[in-house]
Every structure is written in structure tokens, then in C-alpha cells.
N, C-alpha and C positions, 0 to 999 in steps of 0.2 A: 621694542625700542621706542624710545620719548626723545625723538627730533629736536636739537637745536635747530636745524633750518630745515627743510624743503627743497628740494630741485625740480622745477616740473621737467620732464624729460631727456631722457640717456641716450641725447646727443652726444656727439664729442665736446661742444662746450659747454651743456649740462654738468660730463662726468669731469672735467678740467675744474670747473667750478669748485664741485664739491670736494675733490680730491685737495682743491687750494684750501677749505673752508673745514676739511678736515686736517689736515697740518698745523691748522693754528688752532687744534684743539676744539673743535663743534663737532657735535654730532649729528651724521649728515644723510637725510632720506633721500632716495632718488626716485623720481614714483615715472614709470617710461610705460606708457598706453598698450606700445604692442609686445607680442611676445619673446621680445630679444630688444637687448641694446643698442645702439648704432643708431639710432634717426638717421637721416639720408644718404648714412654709412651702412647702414647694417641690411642686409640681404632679404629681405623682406618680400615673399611670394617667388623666390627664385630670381627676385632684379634689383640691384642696388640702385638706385639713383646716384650717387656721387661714385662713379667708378674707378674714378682716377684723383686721388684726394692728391692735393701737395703737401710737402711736412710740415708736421706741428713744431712752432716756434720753438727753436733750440734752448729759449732759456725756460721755456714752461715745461722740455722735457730734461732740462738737466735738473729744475727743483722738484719737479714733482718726482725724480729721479726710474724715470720710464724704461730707464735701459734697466732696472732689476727686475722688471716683470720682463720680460723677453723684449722689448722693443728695439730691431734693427732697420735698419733704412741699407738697401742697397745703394748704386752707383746713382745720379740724375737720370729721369729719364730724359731719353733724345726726341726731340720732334722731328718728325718725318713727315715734310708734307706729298703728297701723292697728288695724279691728277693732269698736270701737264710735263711729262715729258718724262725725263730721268728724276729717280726722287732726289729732293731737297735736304738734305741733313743738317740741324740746327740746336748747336751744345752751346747754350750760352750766347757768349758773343761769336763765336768758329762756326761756320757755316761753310758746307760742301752741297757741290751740284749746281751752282751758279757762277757766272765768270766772274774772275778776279777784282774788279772794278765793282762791281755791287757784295762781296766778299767784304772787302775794305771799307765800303760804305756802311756796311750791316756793323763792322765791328767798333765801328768809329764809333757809331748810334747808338749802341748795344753799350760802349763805355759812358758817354755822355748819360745816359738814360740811369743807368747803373749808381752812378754816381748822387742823381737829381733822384731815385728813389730812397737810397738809403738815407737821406735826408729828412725824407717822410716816413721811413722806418722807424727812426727815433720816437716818432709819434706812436706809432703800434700798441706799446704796451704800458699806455699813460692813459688818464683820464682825461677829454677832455676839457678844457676850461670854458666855464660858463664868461660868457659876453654881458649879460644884467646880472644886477645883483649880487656880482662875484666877491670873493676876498682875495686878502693878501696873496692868497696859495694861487688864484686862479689868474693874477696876473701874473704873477711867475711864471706859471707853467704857459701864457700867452707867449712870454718875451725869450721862453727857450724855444717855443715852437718856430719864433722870429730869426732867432740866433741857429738855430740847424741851418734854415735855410742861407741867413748871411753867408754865414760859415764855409759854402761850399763855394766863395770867391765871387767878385763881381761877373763876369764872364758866364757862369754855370747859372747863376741867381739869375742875370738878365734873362738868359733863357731858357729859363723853368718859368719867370713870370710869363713868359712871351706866348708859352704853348700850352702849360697846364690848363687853360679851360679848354682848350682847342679842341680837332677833332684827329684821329688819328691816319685819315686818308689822306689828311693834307699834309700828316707831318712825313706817314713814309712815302705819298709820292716827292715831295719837295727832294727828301734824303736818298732814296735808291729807286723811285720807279714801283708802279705795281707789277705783280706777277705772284709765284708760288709763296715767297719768301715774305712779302708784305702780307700777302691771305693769310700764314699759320700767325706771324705778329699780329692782326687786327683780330684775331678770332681769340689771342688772348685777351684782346681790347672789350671785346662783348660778349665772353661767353659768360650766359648765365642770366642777362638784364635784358633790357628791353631796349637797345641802343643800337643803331649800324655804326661802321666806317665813318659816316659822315655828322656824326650827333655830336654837338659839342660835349667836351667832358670826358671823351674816350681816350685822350693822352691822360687823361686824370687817374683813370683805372687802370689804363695798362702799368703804369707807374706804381702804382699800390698795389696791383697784381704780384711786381719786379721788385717791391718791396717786403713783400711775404717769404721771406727765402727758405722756410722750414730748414729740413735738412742735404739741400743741395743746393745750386747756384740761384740766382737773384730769377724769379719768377720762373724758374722750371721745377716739373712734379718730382716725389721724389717716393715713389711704391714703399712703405715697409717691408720687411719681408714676412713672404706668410698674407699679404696683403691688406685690405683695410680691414677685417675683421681683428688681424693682430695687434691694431693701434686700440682699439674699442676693447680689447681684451686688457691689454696694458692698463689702459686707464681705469677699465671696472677693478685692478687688483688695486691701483695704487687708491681709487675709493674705499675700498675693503680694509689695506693695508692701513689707514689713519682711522679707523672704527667706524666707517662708514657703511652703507647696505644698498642694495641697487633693487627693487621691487618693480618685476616688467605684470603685464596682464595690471595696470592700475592707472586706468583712465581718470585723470582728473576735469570734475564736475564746475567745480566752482572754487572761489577766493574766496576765505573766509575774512569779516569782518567785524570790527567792533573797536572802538572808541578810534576813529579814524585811522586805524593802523591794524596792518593783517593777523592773522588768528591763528590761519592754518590755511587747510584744503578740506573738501567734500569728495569723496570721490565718487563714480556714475555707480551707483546701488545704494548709495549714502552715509558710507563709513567716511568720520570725518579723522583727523589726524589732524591736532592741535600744534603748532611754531610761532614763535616770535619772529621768523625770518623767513622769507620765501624767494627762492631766483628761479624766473620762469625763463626755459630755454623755446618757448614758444614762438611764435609769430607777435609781435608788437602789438597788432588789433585783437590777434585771438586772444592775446593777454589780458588787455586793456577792455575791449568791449563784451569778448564771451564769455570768460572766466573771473575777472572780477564786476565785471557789469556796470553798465550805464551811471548808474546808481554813484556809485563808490568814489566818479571823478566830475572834474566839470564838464559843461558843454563844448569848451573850445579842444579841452584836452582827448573829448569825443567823438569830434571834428575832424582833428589833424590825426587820429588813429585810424580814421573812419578814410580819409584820401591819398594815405601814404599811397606812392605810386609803389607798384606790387604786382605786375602784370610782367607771368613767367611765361618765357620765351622757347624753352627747352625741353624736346620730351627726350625718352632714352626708349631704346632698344635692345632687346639682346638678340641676333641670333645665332642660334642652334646652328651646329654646321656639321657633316658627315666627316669631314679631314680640314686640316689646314691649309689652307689655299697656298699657291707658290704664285709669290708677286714677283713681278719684273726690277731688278734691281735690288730686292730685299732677301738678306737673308732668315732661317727659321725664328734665329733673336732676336732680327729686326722688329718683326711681326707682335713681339710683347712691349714694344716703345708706344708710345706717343704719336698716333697718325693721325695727320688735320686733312682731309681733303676738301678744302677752299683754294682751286687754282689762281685767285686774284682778290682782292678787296672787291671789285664789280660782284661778282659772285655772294661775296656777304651783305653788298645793301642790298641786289635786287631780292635776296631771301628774304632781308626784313621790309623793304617795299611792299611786299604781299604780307607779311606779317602783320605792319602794322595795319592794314585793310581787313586784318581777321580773315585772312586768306590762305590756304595750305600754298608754302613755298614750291617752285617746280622742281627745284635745285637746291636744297637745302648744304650750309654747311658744315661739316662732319667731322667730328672729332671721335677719335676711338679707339681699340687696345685689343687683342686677342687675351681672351682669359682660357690660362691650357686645361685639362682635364678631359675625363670620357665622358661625354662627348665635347669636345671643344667649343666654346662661344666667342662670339665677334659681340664685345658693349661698343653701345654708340650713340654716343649725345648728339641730337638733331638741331644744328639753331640755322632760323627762326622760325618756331612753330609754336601758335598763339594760345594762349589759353582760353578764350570764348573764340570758339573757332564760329563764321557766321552761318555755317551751313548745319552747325551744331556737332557734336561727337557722336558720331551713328560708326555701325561694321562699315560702312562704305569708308570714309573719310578715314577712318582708321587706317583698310586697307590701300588705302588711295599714299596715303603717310609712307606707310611700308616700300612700298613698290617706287616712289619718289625716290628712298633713299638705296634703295637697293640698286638702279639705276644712277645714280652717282654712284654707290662703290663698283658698280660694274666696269664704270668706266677705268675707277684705279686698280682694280683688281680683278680682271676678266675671269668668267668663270667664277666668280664670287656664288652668284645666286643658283648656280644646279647645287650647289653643297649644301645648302638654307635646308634643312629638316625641320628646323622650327620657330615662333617668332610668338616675343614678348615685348608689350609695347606699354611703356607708359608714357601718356599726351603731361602738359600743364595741368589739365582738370584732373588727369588721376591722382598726380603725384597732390593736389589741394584735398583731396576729398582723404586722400589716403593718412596724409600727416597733418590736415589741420592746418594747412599752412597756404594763406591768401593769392590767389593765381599763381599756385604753384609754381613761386619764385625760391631759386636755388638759395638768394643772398638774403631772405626775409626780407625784401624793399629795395629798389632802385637805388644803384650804385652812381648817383651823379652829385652835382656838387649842393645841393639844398637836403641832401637828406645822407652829409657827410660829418665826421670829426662830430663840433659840437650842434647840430644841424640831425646827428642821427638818433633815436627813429624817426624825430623831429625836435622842434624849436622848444625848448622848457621839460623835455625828456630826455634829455643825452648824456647825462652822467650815469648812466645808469638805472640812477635812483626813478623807481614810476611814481605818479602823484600820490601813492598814498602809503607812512610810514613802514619800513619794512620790507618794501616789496622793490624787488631789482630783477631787470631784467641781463640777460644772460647768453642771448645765441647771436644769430647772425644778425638781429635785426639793430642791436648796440653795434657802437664801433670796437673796431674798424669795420666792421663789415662781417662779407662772407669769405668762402674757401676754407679750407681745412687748416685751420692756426692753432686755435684752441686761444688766442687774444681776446675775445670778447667774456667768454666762461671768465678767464682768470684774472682780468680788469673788473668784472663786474664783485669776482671774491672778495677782492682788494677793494674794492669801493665801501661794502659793505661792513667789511673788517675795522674799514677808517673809520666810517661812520659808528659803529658797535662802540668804539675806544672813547672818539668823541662826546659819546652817550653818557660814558660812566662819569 
């Protein structure tokens, strides 16, 4: 096969990418390092990192038309926070397991919120607009970004200006008080970055989070069925299905160049594979400084690739269990929802307190899911646990990790740890060493407001397009972000496609 473009890596917004890029006709390589598809998705040594993905964007899977390869989505899942008392059940704006008066305030907030996201939703799957140097198009596309937000009435716009940089401990103690209900909220606020409760910018996320709706309600997960391997599946057919090819075991070496504009790829042995087009679903620095190198960009553009903040917060766990535990309050279906145990906002910053010290958390807060099969597994993403931890990654500090967090599920799930027959752990530095990807940050780069919209991966890099002819980048480290959308893959096709037309 003789590539019209390049995809480095068979993430989900790699294969999104290319699946866009082949629809309009290209012919499309996908070159994914390890020996299976999926990047952070895909089950790699027995432990996914991204467990519990939310849906990919209803309109990238109506065009890229994902329900012909098998792709279903069951119900939303439910949050269920565990930990203090009776659990918490949380669909949306409806919430059980709290009195009445904080029920009301939750839904009140939940509407308000709701409303003041889909706003920024509009944004989602638009390029942003450049601030210098822009044209006609880019202040258009300013003055509707202006206009969404007008739109949602004086009243809603006052206070979205009021809280959006804000922090999210002050907005849900101000609204309903801490406790179980504010902790599973704030843990949507941080999970993933390097931010507590108290960091400004965390109403900003949790909002973009609630803007992400995939295919259930405004920021809740939403399982495929068959699980995340079924969406990676989907996507590699609907690659396939527009004359595309997905090549796993092809570690990419290097960016090719020549006359200021990419060539191809090299890959680690030295076969090189020649394109006019290349979308890297990389990390922003690994893109920019290891694969096309120093060389190829300027100093400043070397600079702000070289300090993107990138310091991942999250390791994941699996473990191994002899049965299903029987939790208090929970039934057996419960057990496959959405469990946060964070009994307070306090609970999440004094984790990122010691975090940000490069300190193993004592109390870490826990998000996680029972995956059934023989033998049944408990996944569970640990925030806040730092990626240069100061004591170093040694078997101690590892197991010192484990035993942390087992002792918080113990508390919500008594009897949890005699069932543990086995444990798999990946820290921040595994998951960096494993995929390449800078302090093993879930969202490819801190999710705050200077490395957002046209600000991401930074300042003269955010449309996409990387400094040098050709070359666009594609994963989570473009906007919008991270999470499981597939928005950045299919902005970045689209970016390129305009630019290709514009060429002729």
C-alpha cells in the first residue's frame, strides 16, 4: 500500500482520524507501536489504562457510521459513590441516598451546569480560531464562540462568567455542602490532571467533562457493549471499510523531512514509508521534540513543547479477586456501575496535597468498576498518585500504593482484600515509559485554561496544524482535550482536508 497519509498510533483518535480521512477518499496507514490497537484503550499486558471510557461523540459515530460494525452503547452508567454511610446514587441530575434538600440542590446545579456546558459543547467539534494573524474565518468562528455563550441569556452568561475559572470546592460547597455527593462531582472535576478541589479551573473541566455527552447523559460514562475493546473494534473496521489498513508491531522512529514539509515516517529498524500527510496521535513533545526533532522547528516552538504541563496524577490497578464481593446496599448489577469512593471534597485535596509533594497519597481517591469473568477483576484508577514519586518507583512504594488503596476499598467494601488473589499495577511512570507518553498524563497535557481551546497544546500550535507543512497533530493533546470522544482525531481530519482543498 502507497499512503496518502500516516496516522502515528491506533488510539481511538488516531483510528477516528483516519477513518474521517479515509471517507474523503485518502489512503490511510495506521502505524500503532504495540501489538494491538487501542492505545490507552486497549488491554495491553492484561490492564487497560482507560477502563471506563465515556461515548464517542454521537455525530463522529453517526458519520463515520459505527453502528455497522457492531457498535452499541448500553444504558448511562450510574455513579455510585461508596464510603460514608448508605451509598449515593447519581443518574444525571437525580440523585438517591441524600435528604431531600441537597437532592434539590444537586438538580438545580446539575440543570444550571448542564445548560452552561452545552454551550461550550458547541465548541467541541470546531477548530479553534487563531487570536494573531487570523482571517475572515477565524473571526467568525470567535464571534460564534461569543454568541453560544450570549445565547444561553443574560442570567446563565452572568454566571458562567462568574465561576468558570473558579474552583469547584467553592462552587459545590457555596450549592449543597461537602460530603459523598460533592466528592463523586469534584472527582469528575480532576480525574486524570494534576489539579485538586481547590485549583482554579476545576468548574472549567468539570463543565467540559458535562460537555462531552457521548452516548448518554451530559458527563456520565457510557460502557459499549462488549466493552472498550468493541469501540476499537468498530473503529479499526470502519478504517478498513474506506480502504484503509491498521499495521500494529510498527514503532515509529522518526518524521521525515525535506523541503520544510514531512516526507513520511522511519520506523525503529529503518524502513521508511513515504506521505505527503502525517497525523500524529502522540503526545505533543513526543511529537514535536522525539519524532520530528529539534532540528525541524524553532527554539520557542521547542520551548513551549518542552514545558507543556504534563504531570500525570493516576495510576490504575487491577485486582484479581476469588468471587464477587457483596457490598452493603449494592446489588450484583450494581457492582458493574461507576464507583467513586471519595467520601468528601476534603478527601481529594488532602490526596493531591501529598501528590503535589511527590508523596504517596494515604487515602487516595477511587474511581472503579468490577469487570465479570473467570476470575473476576475489581479496575481502579487511583487519583492522586504522582508520577516522579520522591522516594522513587521501587517493590516497596509500589506495594506501599496497593495496600493504600485496598484499605480504602476496605472501608466501602468490607472483606474486599481476603478475595485479592492478585494485583496489577500501573503507577504515572509506567503508563509514560509504556506508551511514550510525558508523565503519564491520561489527557496528553493539563487540562486548565492556558493550555485550552486555542491555547492547546499551546500558544501558535492549536489548530492542529504542527510548525511544519503537512504535519497535524491528532490525540488528546489537540483540542478539546482528553476522554474518550474521538473530537480531536476528527477536528484534526478535518483541519487537514481544509487545508489539502485550499492547497489545490
Amino acid at each position: 500500500m502507497s499512503p496518502d497519509a500516516i496516522v502515528i498510533g491506533a488510539g481511538h483518535n488516531g483510528l477516528v482520524a483516519a477513518a474521517r480521512l479515509g471517507q474523503a477518499g485518502r489512503k490511510v496507514l495506521v502505524l500503532e507501536a504495540e501489538d494491538r490497537p487501542g492505545g490507552l484503550l486497549g488491554e495491553a499486558g492484561g490492564l487497560r489504562v482507560a477502563a471506563m471510557p465515556a461515548g464517542l461523540n454521537p455525530e463522529i459515530s453517526r458519520t463515520l457510521a459505527l453502528h455497522r460494525h457492531g457498535l452499541r452503547y448500553g444504558k448511562p452508567m450510574t455513579t455510585i459513590a461508596l464510603g460514608a454511610g448508605a451509598p449515593v446514587r447519581i443518574d444525571g441530575g437525580r440523585v438517591a441516598g441524600v435528604d431531600a434538600a441537597t437532592a434539590a440542590a444537586h438538580a438545580a446545579l446539575h440543570r444550571r451546569l448542564a445548560r452552561q456546558a452545552g454551550a461550550l459543547g458547541r465548541m467541541l467539534l470546531k477548530t479553534p480560531p487563531r487570536l494573531r494573524d487570523g482571517g475572515i474565518a477565524d473571526l467568525i468562528a470567535l464571534g460564534r464562540m461569543g454568541l453560544s455563550v450570549r445565547m444561553l441569556g443574560k442570567a446563565d452568561m452572568r454566571d458562567l462568567l462568574r465561576i468558570v475559572l473558579s474552583n469547584v470546592w467553592d462552587l459545590l460547597n457555596d450549592e449543597m455542602g461537602d460530603g459523598p455527593l460533592a466528592g463523586a462531582l469534584a472527582m469528575d472535576a480532576t480525574l486524570g490532571g494534576a489539579m485538586g478541589p481547590r485549583s482554579p479551573g476545576t468548574v472549567l473541566a468539570l463543565l467540559y467533562r458535562m460537555a462531552g455527552q457521548g452516548a448518554g447523559a451530559p458527563g456520565q460514562r457510557a460502557m459499549p457493549q462488549g466493552g472498550p475493546e468493541a469501540l476499537i473494534g468498530a473503529l479499526v473496521k470502519a478504517v478498513e471499510a474506506s480502504g484503509g489498513a491498521v499495521r500494529t508491531g510498527a514503532l515509529v522512529e522518526r518524521i521525515l523531512l525535506g523541503d520544510d514539509r514531512v516526507e513520511g515516517v522511519r520506523l525503529a529498524g529503518g524502513e521508511e514509508l513515504r506521505a505527503p500527510l502525517v497525523l500524529s496521535n502522540a503526545h505533543p513533545r513526543r511529537t514535536l521534540v522525539d519524532l520530528l526533532g529539534v532540528a525541524g522547528i524553532d527554539a520557542e516552538d521547542a520551548r513551549r513543547a518542552r514545558v507543556m504541563a504534563t504531570e500525570g496524577m493516576v495510576a490504575r490497578l487491577d485486582f484479581t479477586l476469588s468471587a464477587l464481593p457483596e457490598v452493603a446496599g449494592l446489588t450484583s448489577a450494581d457492582l458493574g456501575e461507576r464507583l467513586v469512593v471519595a467520601p468528601d471534597m476534603q478527601v481529594i485535596e488532602t490526596a493531591f496535597n501529598a501528590a503535589k509533594y511527590r508523596e504517596l497519597p494515604a487515602r487516595p481517591a477511587l474511581e472503579c468498576t468490577f469487570v465479570p469473568g473467570e476470575p473476576p477483576r475489581l479496575s481502579v484508577s487511583a487519583q492522586f498518585v504522582p508520577c516522579t514519586l520522591k522516594a522513587g518507583w521501587t517493590k516497596a512504594s509500589r506495594d506501599r500504593l496497593a495496600a493504600s488503596v485496598l484499605a480504602v476499598l476496605e472501608e466501602a467494601m468490607p472483606g474486599i482484600g481476603a478475595r485479592v488473589t492478585g494485583t496489577e499495577i500501573a503507577t504515572p511512570a509506567d503508563i509514560e515509559a509504556r506508551f511514550g507518553l510525558p508523565g503519564g498524563h491520561w489527557h496528553h497535557g493539563e487540562f486548565r485554561v492556558d493550555q485550552m481551546l486555542m491555547l492547546r497544546p499551546f500558544g501558535g500550535a492549536a489548530q492542529y496544524r504542527m510548525p511544519v507543512a503537512g504535519l497535524y497533530l491528532c490525540g488528546a493533546g489537540a483540542h478539546p482535550g482528553g476522554d474518550i470522544s474521538g473530537a480531536p482525531g476528527w477536528n484534526a481530519a478535518g483541519q487537514a482536508l481544509k487545508d489539502g482543498r485550499a492547497a489545490k
